[in-house]
N, C-alpha and C positions, 0 to 999 in steps of 0.2 A: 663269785670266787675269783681269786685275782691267781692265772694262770701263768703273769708275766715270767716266776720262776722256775717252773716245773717243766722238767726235760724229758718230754715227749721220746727221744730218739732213743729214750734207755727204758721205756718201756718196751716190754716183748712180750710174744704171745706163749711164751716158756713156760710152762708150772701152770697150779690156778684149776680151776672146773672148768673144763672145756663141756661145751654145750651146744651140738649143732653138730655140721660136719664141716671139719678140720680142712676140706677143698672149697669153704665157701670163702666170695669174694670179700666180703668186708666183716673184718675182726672188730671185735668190743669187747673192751680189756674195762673191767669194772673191779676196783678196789673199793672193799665193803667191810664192815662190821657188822655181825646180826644184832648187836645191842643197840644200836644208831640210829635213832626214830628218823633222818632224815636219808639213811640206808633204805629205810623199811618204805618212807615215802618214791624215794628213787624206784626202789623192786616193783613198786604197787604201779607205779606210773611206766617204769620204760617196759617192763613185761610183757602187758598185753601186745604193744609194737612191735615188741623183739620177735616175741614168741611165732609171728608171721613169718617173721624173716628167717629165722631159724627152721622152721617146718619146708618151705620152700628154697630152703638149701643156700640161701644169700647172705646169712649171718652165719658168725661161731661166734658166741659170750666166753668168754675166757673170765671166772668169777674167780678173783683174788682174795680172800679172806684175810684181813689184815690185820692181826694182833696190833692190839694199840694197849699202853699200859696206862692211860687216861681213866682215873675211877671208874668213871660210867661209861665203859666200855670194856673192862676186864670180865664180864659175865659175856659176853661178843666170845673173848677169847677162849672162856671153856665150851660151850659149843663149838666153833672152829675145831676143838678136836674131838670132837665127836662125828665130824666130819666123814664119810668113808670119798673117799676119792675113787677110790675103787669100782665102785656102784653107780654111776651116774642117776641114774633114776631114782632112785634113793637119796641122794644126796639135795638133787632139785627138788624133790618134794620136801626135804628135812627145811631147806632153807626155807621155800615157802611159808611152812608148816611155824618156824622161829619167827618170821616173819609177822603173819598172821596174829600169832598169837603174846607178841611181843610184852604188850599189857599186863598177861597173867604172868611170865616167868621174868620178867624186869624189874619185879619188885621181891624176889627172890634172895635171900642170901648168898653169894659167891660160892657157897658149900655146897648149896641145894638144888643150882643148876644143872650141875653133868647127873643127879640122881632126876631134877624133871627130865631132861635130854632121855633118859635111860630108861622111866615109867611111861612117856608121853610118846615116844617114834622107837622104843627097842634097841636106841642108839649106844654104844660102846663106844669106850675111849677108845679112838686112834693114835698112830704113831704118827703124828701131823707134824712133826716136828721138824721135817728137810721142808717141808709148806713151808708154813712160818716161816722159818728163817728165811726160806729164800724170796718170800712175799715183801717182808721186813728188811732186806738187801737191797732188792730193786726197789721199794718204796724209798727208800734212803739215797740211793744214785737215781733216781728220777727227779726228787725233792717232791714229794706227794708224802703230803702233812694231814689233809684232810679227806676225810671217807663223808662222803663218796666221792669217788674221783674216776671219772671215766672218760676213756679214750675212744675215739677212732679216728684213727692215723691222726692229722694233726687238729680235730676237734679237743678239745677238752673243755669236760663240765660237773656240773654238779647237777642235783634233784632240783634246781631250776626252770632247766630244761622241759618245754611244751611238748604233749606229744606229738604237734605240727612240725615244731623244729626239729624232733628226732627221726622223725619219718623224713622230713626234707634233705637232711645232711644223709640220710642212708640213698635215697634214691637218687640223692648228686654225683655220690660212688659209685652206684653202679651204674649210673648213665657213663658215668666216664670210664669205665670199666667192662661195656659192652661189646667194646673191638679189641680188649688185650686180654693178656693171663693173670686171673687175680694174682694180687699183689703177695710179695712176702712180708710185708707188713714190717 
């Protein structure tokens, strides 16, 4: 992914699934579509790593759900509101769960999505709509074109990313982050 344009300094950890606790030292800001098989690769892979970091209080995932109006990503977009924000746990496992089972509701009709979302997880439409937009706002003043697109402080990457290089760049942070006050990011 060619990062040369995308302005890091206007990402924020604003809006979005926060995941973790909101005093841990190093934020990951992860701009995603559920329709994205290379979203769904990113989840499968940074996950398991995160998910240490996050139980041990060192990570918060900040999961930005990014309406894209890209054919094959507008079924992405009606889950995103079925999204409850509200519920975090709920929510993490919805993704998962969209995730996982990508295969079966991808090949779905745009129509028949939010009716699997609503048979398959109990999920209801949401009023996701101040999301969205403001997902779709700062994707726009960042220049973040492609899902996935994920931050920490000035790393950016894509589902390229090893899970040796993700663990590496997280324990660089907080090695450097062991004698001050996490960052405001």
């Amino acid at each position: 992914m060619d990062t040369s344009k995308i302005n890091a300094d206007s990402v924020t950890v604003n809006g979005g699934l926060h995941l973790g606790s909101r005093e841990a030292p190093i934020k990951v800001v992860e701009f995603l579509n559920l329709k994205c098989p290379y979203c769904k690769e990113w989840w499968e892979k940074g996950t398991p790593v995160l998910d240490k970091y996050v139980e041990d209080g060192k990570v918060e995932r900040i999961v930005k759900l990014f309406d894209k109006e890209k054919p094959g990503l507008r079924k992405g977009n009606i889950l995103h509101a079925h999204i409850n924000y509200e519920d975090k746990e709920t929510a993490r496992k919805d993704i998962d769960y969209y995730f996982e089972n990508l295969q079966d509701w991808g090949g779905l009709g745009e129509d028949e999505v939010a009716e699997y979302a609503k048979s398959k997880r109990g999920a209801e439409e949401q009023n996701n709509s101040a999301h969205s937009k403001a997902v779709i706002e700062e994707a726009a003043k960042a220049n973040v074109t492609l899902v996935p697109t994920v931050f920490i402080e000035d790393y950016i990457f894509d589902e390229h990313i090893t899970e040796e290089e993700l663990k590496s760049i997280i324990e660089s942070k907080l090695k450097r982050d062991e004698d001050r006050e996490p960052n405001e990011y």
